[in-house]
C-alpha positions as CSV (number, residue, x, y, z in Angstrom):
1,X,23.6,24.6,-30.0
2,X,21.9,23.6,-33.1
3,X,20.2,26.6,-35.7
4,X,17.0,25.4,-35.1
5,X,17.4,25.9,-30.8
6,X,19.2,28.9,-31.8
7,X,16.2,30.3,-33.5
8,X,13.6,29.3,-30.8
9,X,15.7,31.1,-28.3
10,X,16.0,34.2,-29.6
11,X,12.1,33.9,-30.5
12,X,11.6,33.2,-26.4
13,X,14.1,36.3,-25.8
14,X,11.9,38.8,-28.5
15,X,8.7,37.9,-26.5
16,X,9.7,38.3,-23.2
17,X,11.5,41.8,-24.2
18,X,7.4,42.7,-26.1
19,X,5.7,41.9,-22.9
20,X,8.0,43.5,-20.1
21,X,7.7,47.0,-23.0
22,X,4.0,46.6,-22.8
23,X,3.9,46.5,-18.8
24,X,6.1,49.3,-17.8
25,X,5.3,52.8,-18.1
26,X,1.8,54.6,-18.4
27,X,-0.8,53.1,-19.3
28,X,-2.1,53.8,-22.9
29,X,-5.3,56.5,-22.3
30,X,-8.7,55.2,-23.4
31,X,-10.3,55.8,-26.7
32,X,-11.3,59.6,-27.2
33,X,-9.4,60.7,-24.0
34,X,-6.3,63.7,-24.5
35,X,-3.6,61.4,-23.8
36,X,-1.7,65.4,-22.5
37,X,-4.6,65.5,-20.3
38,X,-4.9,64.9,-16.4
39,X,-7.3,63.1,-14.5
40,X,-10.2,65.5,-13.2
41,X,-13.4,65.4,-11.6
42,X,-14.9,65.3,-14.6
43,X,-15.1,61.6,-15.0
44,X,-16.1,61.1,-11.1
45,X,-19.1,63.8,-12.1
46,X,-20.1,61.8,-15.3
47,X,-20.3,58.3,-12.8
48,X,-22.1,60.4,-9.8
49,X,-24.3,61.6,-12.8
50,X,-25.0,57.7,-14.2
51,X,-26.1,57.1,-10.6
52,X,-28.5,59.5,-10.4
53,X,-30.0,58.9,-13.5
54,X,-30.3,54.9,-12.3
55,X,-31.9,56.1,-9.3
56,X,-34.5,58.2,-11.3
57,X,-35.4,55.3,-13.1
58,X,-34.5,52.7,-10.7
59,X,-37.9,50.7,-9.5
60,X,-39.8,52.1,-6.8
61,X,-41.6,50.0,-4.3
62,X,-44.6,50.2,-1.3
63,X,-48.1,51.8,-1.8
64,X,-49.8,55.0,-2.5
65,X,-53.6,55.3,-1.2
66,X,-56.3,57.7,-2.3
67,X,-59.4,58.0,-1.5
68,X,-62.2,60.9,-2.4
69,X,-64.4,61.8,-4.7
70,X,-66.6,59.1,-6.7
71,X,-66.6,61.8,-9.7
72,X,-63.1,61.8,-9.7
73,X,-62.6,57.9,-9.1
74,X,-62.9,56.5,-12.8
75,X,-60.1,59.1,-13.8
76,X,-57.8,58.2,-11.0
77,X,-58.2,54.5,-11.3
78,X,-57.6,54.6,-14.9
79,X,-54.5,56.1,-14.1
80,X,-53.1,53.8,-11.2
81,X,-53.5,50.9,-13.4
82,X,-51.3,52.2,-15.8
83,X,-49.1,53.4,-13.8
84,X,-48.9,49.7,-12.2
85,X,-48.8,48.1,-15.2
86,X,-46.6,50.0,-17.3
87,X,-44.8,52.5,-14.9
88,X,-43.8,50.9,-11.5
89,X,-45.1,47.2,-11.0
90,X,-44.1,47.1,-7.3
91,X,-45.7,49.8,-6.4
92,X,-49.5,49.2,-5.1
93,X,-52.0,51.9,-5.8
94,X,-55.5,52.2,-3.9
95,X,-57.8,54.0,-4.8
96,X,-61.5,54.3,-3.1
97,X,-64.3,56.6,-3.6
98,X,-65.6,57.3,-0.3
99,X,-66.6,60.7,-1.5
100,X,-65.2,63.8,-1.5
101,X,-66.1,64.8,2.1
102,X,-65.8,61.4,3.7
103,X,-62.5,61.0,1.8
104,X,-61.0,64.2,3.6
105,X,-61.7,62.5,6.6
106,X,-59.5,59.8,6.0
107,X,-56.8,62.6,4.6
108,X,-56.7,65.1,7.4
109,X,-55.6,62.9,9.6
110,X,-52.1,61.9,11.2
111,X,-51.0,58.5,9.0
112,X,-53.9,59.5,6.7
113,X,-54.4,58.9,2.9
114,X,-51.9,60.3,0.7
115,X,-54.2,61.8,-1.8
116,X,-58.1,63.0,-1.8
117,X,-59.5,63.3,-4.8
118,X,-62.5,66.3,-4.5
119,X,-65.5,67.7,-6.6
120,X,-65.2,70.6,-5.0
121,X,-62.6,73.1,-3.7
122,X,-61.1,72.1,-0.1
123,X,-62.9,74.4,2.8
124,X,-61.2,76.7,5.0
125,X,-61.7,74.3,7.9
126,X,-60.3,71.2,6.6
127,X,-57.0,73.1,6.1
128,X,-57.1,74.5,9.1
129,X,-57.4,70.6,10.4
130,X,-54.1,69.8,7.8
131,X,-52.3,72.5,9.6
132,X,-53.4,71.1,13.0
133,X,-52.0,67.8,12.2
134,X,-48.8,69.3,11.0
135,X,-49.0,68.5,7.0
136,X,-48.8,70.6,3.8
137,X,-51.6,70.4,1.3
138,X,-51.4,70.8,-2.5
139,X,-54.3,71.6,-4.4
140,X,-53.9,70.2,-8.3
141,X,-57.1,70.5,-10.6
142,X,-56.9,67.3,-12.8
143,X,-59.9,68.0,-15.2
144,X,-63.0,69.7,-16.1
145,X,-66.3,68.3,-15.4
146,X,-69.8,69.4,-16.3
147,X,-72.7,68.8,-13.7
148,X,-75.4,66.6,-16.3
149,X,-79.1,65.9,-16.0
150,X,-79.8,62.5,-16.8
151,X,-83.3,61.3,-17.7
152,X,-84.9,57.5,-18.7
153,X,-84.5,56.8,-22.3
154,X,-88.5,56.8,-22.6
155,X,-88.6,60.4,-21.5
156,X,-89.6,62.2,-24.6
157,X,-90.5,65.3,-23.3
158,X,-88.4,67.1,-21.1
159,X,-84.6,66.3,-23.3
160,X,-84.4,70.1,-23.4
161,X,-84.9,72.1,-19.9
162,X,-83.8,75.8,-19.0
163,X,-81.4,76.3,-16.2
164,X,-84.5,77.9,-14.0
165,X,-86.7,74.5,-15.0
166,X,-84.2,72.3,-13.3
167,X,-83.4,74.3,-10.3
168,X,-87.0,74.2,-9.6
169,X,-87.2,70.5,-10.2
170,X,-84.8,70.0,-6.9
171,X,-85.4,73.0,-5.0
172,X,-88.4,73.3,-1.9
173,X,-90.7,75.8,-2.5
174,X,-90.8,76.0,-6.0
175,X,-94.3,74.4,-6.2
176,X,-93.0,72.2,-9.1
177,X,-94.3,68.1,-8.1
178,X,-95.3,67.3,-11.4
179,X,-93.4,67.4,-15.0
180,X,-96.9,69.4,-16.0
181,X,-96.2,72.1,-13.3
182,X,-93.1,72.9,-15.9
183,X,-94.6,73.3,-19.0
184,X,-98.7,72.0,-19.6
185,X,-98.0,69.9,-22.5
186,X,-95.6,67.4,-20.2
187,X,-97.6,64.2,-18.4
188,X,-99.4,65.4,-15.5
189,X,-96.9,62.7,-13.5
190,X,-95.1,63.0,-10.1
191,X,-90.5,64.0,-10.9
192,X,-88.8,61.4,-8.9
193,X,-85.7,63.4,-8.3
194,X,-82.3,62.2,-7.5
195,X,-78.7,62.9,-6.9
196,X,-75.4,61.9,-5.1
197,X,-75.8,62.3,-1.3
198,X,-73.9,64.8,1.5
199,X,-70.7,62.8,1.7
200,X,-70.0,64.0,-2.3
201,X,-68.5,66.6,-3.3
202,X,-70.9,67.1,-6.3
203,X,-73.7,67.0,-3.9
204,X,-72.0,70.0,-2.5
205,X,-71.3,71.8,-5.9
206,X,-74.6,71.5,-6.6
207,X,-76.2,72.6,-3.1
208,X,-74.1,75.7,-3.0
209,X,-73.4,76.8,-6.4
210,X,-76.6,75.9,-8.4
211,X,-79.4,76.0,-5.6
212,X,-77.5,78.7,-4.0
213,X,-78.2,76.9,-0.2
214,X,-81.7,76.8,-1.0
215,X,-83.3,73.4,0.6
216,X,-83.9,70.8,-1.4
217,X,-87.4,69.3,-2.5
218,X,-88.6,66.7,0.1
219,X,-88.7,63.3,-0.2
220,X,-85.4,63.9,-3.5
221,X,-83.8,60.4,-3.5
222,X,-79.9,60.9,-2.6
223,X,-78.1,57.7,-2.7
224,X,-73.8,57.1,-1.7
225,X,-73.2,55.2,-5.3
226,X,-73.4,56.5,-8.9
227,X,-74.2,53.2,-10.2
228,X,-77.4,53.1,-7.9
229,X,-78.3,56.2,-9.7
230,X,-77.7,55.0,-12.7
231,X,-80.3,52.0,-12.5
232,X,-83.0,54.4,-10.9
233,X,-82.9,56.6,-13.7
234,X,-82.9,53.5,-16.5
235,X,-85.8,52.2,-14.4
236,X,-87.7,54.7,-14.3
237,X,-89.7,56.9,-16.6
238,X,-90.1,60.1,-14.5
239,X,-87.0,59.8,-12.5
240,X,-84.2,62.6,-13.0
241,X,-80.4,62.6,-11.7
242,X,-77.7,65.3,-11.7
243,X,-74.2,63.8,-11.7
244,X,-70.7,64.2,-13.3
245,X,-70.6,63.7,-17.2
246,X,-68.2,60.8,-16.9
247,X,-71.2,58.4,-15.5
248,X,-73.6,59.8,-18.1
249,X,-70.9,59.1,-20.8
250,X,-70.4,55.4,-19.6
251,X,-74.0,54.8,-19.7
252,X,-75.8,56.4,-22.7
253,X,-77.1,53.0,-24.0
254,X,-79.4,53.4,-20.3
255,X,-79.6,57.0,-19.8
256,X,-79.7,60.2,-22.2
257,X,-78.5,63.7,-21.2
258,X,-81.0,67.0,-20.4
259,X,-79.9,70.1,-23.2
260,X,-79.7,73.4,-21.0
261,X,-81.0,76.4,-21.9
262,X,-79.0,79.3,-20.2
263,X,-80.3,81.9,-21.7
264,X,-79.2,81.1,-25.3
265,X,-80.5,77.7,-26.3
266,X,-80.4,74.6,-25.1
267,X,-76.7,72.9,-24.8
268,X,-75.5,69.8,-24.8
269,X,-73.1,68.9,-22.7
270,X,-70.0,67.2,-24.1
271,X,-66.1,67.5,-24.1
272,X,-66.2,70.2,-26.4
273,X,-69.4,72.6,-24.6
274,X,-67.6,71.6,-21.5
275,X,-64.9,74.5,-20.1
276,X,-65.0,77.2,-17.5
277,X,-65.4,79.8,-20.5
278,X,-67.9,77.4,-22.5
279,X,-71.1,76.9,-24.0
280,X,-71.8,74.8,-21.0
281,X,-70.0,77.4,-18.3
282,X,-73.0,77.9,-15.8
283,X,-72.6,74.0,-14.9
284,X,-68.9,73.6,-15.4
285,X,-66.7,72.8,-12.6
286,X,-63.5,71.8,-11.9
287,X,-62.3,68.8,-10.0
288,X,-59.3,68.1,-8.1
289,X,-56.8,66.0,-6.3
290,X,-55.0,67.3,-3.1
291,X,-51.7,65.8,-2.3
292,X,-49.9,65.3,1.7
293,X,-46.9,67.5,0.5
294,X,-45.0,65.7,3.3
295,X,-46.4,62.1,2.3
296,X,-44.4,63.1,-0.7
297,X,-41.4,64.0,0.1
298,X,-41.2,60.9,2.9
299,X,-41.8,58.7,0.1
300,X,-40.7,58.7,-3.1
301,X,-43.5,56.5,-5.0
302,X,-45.9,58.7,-3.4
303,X,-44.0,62.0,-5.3
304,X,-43.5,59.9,-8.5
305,X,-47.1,59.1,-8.8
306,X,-48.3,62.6,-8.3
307,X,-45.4,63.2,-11.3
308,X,-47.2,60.7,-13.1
309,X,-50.6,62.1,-12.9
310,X,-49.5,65.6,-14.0
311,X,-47.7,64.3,-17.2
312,X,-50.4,62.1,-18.3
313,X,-53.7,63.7,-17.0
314,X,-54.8,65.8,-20.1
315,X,-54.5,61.8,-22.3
316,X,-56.7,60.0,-19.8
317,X,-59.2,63.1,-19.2
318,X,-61.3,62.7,-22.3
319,X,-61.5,58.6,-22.4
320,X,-62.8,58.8,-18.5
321,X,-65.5,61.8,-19.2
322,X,-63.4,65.2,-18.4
323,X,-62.5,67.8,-20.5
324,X,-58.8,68.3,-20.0
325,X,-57.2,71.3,-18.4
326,X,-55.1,74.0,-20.2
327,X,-51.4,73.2,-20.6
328,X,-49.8,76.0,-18.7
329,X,-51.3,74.8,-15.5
330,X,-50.6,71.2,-16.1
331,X,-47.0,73.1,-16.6
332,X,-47.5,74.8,-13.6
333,X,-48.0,71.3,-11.5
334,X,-45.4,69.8,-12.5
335,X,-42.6,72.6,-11.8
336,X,-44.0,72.7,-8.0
337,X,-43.7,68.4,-7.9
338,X,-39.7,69.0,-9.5
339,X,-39.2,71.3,-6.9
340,X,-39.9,69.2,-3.9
């Protein structure tokens, strides 16, 4: 055999000694592992760990429906269309304003709505029906709305009315017909008063907390849409409305907002008169979403939503005409949705 044969052989015969070393025995441990140490659960819990954290954020899919209040609607819709744009883009959200009343109908139902927005606390009865059907019900307040008195732009005269003026605007009885029968030096001209009708919850708000049940002037003008209001009012010189501050807010190129006088000068409402302890308390109300507890726990788009809603509500309240709520309950929400 020749050197230079010689020399590739015992080449051949150094590799193949290398690469039988290098697959016998252990295997080398991986980077920042004890190589003393035994295998544990540990690692198994870290994987069952990155598998629950791909299933929290792991797409979601099917549909959430809501229906409700028509306060309560531009808040809610604003928020499902970020959540389908920017949250879970296979998830479909409806949302309707049948009114708060009208909308429980559709919730207190078997196969019913999965949330229903309110402008007004849920009754005693319609829970009772929720428990008839076999469903839990959540109660979360989303914002803080104050009941406004809108009047046509050309209305110079009554911008600034006491609490007592109004009532007696809408109530039977109260021998006011005329915008002179409140104070002489108003035109001696017929209110055309109007408001939301019986299948909203701010209807109901208004009936039993600021009329106090009393019966309402005949011949008041209640219509089922806001935007209806809304033209009446810019059409009309010696119309009045009473509606959530959200509509009036979206509209003050047509409309402009009554001042109340509660006893210590007239107040404007606004985001920052607006609060159950404000300037503007006597007409400040909260409104609400209620959630099918068991909707949510049957599907899980249905529970992330609502998680949704809680984490984001306080950013969307002011840009949609609500005063937002204080953070400990918003806390408070979303501890009882981690819990389910």
């Amino acid at each position: 055999m020749n050197s230079k044969k010689l020399l590739l052989f015992l080449i051949m015969a150094a590799l193949m000694v290398i690469v039988a070393a290098c697959g016998g025995g252990s295997e080398e441990p991986a980077q920042g592992e004890d190589p003393g140490s035994e295998e544990t659960a540990e690692p198994a819990g870290d994987e069952g760990a990155e598998e629950e954290a791909a299933g929290e954020t792991a797409e979601l899919e099917g549909s959430v429906v809501i229906d409700g209040s028509g306060t309560v609607y531009p808040l809610m819709a604003a928020l499902a269309e970020e959540y389908m744009t920017n949250e879970q883009q296979n998830v479909s959200v409806e949302v309707s304003r049948a009114g708060t009343s009208a909308g429980f109908g559709r919730f207190l139902v078997e196969n019913g709505t999965d949330f229903n927005d309110a402008s007004r606390e849920i009754k005693e009865e319609e829970l009772a029906e929720a428990e008839a059907v076999g469903f839990e019900v959540q109660e979360f307040k989303v914002a803080l709305d104050g009941l406004t008195f809108v009047v046509n732009p050309e209305n110079d005269w009554a911008t600034e009315l006491t609490d007592e003026q109004l009532i007696s605007i809408f109530k039977a009885d109260s021998g006011v017909t005329k915008w002179s029968d409140l104070d002489p030096s108003f035109p001696d001209e017929e209110i055309n008063p109007m408001g939301p009708n019986e299948n909203h919850g701010t209807y109901e708000f208004f009936y039993d907390e600021v009329l106090d049940e009393a019966d309402l002037v005949d011949g008041v003008n209640l219509q089922q849409e806001y935007s209806t209001l809304v033209n009446l009012v810019a059409e009309d010189r010696n119309a009045i409305a009473f509606f959530g501050f959200g509509y009036y807010v979206n509209n003050q190129d047509s409309l402009q907002a009554v001042s109340v006088d509660f006893g210590e000068g007239p107040v404007e409402p606004s985001l920052d008169t607006i609060a159950e302890d404000g300037d503007y308390a006597p007409f400040t109300r909260p409104v609400f979403t209620y959630l099918n507890v068991n909707h949510a726990k049957e599907k899980p788009q249905v529970l992330d939503f609502a998680k949704f809603v809680v984490q984001n509500i306080n950013e969307f309240a002011g840009p949609t005409g609500f005063a937002p709520l204080p953070e400990d309950e918003v806390q408070s929400y979303m501890e009882f949705l981690e819990s389910l």
